[in-house]
Backbone as JSON, one array per atom type, in Angstrom:
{
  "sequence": "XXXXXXXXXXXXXXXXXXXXXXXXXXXXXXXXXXXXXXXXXXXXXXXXXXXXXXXXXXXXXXXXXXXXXXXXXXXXXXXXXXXXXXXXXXXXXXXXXXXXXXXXXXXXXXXXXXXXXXXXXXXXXXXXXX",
  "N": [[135.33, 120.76, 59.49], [133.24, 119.65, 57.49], [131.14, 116.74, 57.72], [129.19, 115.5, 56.55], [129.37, 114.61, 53.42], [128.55, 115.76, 50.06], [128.64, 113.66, 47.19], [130.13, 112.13, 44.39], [129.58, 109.46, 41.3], [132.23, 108.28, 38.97], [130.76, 107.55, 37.36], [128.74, 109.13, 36.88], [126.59, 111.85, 35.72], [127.66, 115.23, 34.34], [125.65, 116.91, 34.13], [124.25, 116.13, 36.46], [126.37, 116.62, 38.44], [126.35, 119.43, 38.25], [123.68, 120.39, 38.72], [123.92, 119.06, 41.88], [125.89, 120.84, 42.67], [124.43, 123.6, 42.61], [122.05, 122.76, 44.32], [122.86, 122.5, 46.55], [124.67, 124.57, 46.79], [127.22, 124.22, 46.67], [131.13, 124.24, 46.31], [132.69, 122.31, 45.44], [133.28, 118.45, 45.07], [133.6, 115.55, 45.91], [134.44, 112.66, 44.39], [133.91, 109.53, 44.08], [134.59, 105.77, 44.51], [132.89, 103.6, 45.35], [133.48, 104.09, 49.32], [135.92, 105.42, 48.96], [137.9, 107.77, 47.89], [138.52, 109.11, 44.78], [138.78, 111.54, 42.94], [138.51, 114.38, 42.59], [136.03, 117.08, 41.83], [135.29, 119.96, 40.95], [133.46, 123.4, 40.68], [134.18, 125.69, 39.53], [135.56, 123.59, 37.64], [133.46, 122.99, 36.1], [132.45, 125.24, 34.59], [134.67, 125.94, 33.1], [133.66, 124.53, 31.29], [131.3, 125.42, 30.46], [128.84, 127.81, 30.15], [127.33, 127.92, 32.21], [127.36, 128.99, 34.95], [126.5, 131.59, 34.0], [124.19, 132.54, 32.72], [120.33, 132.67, 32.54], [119.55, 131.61, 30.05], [117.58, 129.6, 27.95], [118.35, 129.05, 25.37], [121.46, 128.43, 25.93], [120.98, 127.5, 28.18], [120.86, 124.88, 27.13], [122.87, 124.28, 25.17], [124.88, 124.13, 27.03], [124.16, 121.67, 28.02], [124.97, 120.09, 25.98], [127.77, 120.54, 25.68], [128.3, 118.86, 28.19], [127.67, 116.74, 27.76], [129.64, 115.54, 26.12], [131.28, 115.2, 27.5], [132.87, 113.63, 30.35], [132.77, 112.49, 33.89], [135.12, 111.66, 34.87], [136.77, 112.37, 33.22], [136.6, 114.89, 33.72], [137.29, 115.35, 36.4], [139.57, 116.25, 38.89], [142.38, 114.4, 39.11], [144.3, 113.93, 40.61], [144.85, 114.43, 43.91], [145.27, 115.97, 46.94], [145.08, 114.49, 50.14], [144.12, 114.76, 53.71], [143.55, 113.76, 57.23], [141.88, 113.36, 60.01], [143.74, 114.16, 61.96], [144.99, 116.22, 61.3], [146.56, 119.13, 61.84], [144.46, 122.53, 62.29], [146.63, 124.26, 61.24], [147.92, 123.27, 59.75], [146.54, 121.96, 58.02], [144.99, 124.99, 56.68], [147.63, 125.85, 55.85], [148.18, 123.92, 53.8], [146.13, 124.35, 51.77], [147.42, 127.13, 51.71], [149.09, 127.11, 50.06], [148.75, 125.59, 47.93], [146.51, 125.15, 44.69], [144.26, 124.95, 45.6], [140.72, 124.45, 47.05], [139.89, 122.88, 48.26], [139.83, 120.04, 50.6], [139.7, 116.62, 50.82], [139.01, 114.52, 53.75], [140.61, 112.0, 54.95], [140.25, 108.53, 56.35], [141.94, 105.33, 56.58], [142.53, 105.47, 54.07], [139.68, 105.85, 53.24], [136.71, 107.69, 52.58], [135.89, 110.39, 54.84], [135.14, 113.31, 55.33], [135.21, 116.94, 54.78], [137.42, 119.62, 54.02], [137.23, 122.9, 53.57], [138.11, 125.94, 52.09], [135.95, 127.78, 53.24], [135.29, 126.79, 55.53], [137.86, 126.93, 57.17], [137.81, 129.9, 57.2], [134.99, 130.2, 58.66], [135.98, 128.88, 61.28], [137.71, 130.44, 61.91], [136.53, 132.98, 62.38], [134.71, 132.53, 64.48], [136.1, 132.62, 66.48], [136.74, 134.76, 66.8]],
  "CA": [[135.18, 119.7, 58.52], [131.99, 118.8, 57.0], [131.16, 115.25, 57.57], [127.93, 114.41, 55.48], [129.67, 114.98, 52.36], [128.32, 114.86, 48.8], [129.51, 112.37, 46.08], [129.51, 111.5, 42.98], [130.71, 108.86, 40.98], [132.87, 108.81, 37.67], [129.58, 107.6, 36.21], [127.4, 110.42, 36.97], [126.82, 112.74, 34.36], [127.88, 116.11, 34.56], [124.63, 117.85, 34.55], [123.62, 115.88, 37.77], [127.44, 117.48, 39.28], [125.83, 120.74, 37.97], [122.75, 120.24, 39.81], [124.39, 119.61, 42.96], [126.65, 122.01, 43.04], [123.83, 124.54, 42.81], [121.14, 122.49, 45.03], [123.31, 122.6, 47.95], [125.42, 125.73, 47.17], [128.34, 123.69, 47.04], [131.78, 124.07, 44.66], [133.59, 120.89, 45.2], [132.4, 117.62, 45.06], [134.37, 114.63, 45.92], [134.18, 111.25, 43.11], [134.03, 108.21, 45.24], [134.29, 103.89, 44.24], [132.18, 102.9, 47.27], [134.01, 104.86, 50.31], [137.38, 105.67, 48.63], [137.85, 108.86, 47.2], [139.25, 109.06, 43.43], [139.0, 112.2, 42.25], [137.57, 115.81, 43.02], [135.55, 117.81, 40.6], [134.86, 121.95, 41.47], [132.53, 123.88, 39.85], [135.05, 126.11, 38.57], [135.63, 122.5, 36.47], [132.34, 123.19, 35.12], [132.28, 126.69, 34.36], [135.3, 126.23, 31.75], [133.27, 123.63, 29.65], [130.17, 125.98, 29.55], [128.13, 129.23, 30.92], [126.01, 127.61, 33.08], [126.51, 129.77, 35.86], [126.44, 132.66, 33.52], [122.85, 132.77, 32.69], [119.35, 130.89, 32.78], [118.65, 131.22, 29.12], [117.35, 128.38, 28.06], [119.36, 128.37, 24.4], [122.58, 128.45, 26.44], [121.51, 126.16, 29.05], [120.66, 123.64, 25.96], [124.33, 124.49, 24.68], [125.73, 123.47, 28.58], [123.94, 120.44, 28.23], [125.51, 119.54, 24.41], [128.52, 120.28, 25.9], [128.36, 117.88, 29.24], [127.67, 114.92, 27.58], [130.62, 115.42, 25.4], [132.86, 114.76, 28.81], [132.64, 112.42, 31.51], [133.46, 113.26, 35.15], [136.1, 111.12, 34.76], [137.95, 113.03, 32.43], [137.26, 116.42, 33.91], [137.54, 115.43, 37.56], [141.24, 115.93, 38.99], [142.7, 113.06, 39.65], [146.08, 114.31, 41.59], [144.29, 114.71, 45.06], [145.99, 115.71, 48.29], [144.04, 114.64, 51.34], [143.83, 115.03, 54.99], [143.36, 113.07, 58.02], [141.15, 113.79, 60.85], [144.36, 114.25, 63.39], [146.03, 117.13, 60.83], [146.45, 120.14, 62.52], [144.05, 123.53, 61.2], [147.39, 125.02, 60.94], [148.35, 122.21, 58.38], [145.62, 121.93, 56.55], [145.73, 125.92, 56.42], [149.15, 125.66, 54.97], [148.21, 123.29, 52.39], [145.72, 125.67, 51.25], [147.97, 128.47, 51.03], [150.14, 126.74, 49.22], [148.16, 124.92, 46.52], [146.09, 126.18, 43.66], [142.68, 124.47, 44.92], [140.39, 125.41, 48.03], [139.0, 122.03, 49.3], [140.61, 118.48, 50.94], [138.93, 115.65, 51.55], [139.49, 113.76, 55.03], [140.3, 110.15, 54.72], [140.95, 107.55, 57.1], [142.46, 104.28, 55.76], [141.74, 105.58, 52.64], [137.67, 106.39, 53.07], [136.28, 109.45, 52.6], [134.83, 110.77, 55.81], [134.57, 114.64, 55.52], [135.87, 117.36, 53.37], [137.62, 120.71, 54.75], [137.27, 123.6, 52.38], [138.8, 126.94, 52.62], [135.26, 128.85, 53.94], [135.0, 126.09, 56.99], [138.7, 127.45, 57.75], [137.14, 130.87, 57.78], [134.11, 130.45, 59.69], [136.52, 129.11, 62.01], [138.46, 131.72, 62.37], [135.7, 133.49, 62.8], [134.32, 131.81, 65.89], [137.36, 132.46, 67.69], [136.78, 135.86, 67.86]],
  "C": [[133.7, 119.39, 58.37], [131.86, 117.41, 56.33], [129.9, 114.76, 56.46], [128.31, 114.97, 54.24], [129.02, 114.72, 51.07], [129.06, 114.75, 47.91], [129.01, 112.86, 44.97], [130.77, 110.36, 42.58], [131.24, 108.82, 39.84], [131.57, 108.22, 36.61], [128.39, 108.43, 36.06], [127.89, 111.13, 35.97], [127.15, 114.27, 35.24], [126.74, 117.23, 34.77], [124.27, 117.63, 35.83], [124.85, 116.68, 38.44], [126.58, 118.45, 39.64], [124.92, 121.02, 39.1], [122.97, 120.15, 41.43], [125.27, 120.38, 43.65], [125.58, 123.09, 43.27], [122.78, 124.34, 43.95], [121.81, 122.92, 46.43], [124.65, 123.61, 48.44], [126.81, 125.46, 47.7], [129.34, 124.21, 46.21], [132.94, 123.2, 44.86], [132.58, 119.9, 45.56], [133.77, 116.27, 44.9], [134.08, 113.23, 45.23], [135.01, 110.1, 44.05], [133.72, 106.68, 44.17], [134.14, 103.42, 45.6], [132.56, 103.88, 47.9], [134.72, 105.54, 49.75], [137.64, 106.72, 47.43], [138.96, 108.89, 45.83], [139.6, 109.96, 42.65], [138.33, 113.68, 43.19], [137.03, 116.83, 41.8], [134.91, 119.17, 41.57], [134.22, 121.9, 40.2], [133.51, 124.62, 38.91], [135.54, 124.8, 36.97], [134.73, 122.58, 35.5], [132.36, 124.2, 34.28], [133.44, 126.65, 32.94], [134.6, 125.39, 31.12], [132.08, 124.22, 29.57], [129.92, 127.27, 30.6], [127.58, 128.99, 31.32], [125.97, 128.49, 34.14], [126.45, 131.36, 35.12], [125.2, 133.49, 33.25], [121.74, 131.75, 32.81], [118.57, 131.11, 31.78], [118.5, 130.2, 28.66], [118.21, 127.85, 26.31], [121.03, 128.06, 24.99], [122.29, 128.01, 27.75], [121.55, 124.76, 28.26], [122.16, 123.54, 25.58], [125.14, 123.67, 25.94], [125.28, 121.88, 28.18], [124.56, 119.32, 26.85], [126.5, 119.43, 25.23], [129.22, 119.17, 27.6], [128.12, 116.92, 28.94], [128.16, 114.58, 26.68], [131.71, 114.63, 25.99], [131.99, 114.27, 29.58], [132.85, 113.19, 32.78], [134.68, 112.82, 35.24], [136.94, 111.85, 34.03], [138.28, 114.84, 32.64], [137.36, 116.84, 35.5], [139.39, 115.96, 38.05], [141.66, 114.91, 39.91], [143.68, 113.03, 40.94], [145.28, 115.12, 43.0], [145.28, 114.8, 46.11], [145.07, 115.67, 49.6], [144.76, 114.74, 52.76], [143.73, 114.1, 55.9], [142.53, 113.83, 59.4], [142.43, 114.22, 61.94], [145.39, 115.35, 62.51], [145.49, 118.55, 61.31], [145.05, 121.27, 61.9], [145.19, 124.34, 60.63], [147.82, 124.33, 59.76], [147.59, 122.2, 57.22], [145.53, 123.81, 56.17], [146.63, 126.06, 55.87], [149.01, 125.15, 53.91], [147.08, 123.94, 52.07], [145.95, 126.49, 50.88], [148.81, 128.32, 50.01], [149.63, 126.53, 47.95], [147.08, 125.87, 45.76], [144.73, 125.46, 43.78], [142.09, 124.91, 46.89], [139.36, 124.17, 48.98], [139.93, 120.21, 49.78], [139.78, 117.74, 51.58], [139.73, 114.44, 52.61], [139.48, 112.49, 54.92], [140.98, 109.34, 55.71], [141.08, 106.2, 56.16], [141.86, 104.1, 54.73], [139.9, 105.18, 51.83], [137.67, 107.2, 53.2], [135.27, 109.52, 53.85], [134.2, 112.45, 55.94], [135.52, 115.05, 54.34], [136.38, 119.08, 54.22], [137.82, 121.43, 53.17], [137.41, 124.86, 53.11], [137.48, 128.41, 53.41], [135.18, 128.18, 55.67], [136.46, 126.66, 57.44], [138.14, 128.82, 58.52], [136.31, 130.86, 58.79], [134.44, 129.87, 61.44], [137.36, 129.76, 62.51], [137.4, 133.2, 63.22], [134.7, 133.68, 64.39], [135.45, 132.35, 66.69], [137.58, 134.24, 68.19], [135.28, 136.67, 68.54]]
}
């Protein structure tokens, strides 16, 4: 689990997402009101409303940026979150991974966001173990 998680909130713009998705080589990003997690936005979220990670020309990063301040995070976050708890197994959270159609869960105790498990921290624990 990675505890120093980064945020955003449904009033950030989408270029700043952009930005940290690439600054810190991230592709989820959990949308927080104060502590309390509301939404989750992936990069893959990005990627269908433009080509940003496609190239770094600058008429078609101008185009990304028309089209990000068309939408909100709010409207292209996903709202329908399933989270975690710090005392759920790796075999559990594993499971709900294999199951679902997304690759990150954020850890919440009485509904605060404290970390975020995503399907490479599974790996690199798996990894460790041998």
């Amino acid at each position: 689990m990675t505890e120093n998680v980064i945020t955003l909130k449904k009033k950030d713009s989408l270029e700043k997402a952009e930005q940290l998705f690439k600054r810190h080589r991230i592709r989820h990003i959990p949308v927080v009101s104060g502590d309390t997690i509301v939404g989750m936005l992936s990069y893959t979220d990005l990627l269908r409303l433009s080509f940003a990670d496609y190239t770094d020309s600058v008429i078609e990063d101008d185009a990304g940026t028309l089209v990000y301040n068309m939408f909100t995070i709010k409207q292209v976050m996903n709202k329908s979150i399933v989270t975690v708890s710090p005392s759920n197994s790796i075999k559990e959270i594993a499971e709900i991974l294999a199951t679902k159609e997304f690759h990150a869960l954020p850890v919440v105790v009485d509904n605060r966001l404290v970390g975020i498990v995503t399907t490479t921290d599974l790996i690199n624990y798996l990894l460790k173990q041998f």
